[in-house]
C-alpha positions as CSV (number, residue, x, y, z in Angstrom):
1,X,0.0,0.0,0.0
2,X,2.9,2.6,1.1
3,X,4.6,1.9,-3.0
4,X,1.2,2.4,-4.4
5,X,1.3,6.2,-2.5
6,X,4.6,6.8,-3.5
7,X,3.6,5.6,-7.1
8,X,1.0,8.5,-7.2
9,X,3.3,10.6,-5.8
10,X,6.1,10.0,-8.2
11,X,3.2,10.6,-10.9
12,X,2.6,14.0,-9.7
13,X,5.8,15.1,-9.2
14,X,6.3,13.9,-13.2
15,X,3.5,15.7,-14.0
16,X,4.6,19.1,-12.5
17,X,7.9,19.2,-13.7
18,X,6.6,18.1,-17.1
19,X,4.0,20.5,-17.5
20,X,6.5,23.5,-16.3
21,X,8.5,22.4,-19.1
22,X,5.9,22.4,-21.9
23,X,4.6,25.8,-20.3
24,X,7.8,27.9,-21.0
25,X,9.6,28.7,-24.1
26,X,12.9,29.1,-22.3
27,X,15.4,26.5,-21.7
28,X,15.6,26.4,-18.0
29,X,18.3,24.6,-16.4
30,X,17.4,21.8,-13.7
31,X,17.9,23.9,-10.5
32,X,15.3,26.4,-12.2
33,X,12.8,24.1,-12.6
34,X,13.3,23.1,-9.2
35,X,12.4,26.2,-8.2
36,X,9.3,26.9,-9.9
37,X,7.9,23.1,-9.4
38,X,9.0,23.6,-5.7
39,X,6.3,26.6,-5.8
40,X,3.7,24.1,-6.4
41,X,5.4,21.0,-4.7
42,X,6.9,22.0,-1.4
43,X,7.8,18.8,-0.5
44,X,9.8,17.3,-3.9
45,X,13.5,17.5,-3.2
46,X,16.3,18.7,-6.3
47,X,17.6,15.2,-6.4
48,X,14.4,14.3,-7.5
49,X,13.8,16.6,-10.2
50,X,17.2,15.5,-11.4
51,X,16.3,11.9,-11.7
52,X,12.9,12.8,-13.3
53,X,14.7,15.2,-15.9
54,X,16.9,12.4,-16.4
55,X,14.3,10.1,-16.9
56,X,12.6,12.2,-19.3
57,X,15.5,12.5,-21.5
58,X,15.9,9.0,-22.0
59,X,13.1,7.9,-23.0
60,X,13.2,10.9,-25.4
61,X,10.5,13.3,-24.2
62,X,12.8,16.1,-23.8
63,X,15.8,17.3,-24.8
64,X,18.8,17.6,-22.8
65,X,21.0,20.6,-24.4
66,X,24.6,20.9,-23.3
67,X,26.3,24.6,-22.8
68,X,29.9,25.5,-21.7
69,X,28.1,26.2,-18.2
70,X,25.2,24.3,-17.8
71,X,22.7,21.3,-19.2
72,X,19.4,23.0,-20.3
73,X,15.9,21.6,-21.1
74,X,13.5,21.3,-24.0
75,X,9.8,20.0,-24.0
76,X,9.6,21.2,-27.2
77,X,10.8,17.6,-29.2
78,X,9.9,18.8,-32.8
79,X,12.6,19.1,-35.3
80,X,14.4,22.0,-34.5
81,X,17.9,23.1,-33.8
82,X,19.6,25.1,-30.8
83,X,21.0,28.5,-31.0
84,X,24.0,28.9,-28.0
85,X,25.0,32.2,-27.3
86,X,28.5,31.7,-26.4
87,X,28.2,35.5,-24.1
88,X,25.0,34.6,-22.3
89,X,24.6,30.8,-22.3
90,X,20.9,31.4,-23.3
91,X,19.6,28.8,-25.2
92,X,17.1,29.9,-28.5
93,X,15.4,27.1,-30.4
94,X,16.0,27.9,-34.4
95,X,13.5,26.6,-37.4
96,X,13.7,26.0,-40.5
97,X,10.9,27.5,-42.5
98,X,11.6,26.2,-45.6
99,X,10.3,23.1,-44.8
């Protein structure tokens, strides 16, 4: 009975941090999603927001995008590319219109 809790639990947690992601058009970084979900989700710890970003990635449902600085993530999995400003570290997603 106690698993079956944490299973809900766990699905909620998922469910924040995915729906922060798909809600923003920035490329937050993992401790700034932790701090928005934690707005919602006093409780869920950073570790656990790691894990569930980690998670997410492999199973492809985001994209995980590397910078000189920091990882930053993507909801958005359509074909696009990544724009890296090498000043800033932003992150800008770039499409191609031609296609």
């Amino acid at each position: 009975m106690i698993s079956t809790h944490k299973q809900q639990r766990n699905t909620a947690q998922k469910s924040f941090v995915f729906g922060y992601l798909k809600g923003v058009k920035t490329h937050p970084t993992a401790e700034k999603i932790y701090k928005e979900v934690r707005k919602k989700l006093p409780t869920i710890s950073c570790g656990t927001v790691y894990r569930i970003l980690n998670n997410f990635k492999n199973k492809g449902q985001i994209f995980a995008i590397d910078t000189k600085d920091n990882v930053h993530y993507d909801a958005d999995i359509s074909d696009h590319a990544h724009f890296i400003c090498e000043k800033c570290g932003n992150v800008y997603d770039v499409y191609d219109e031609c296609s």
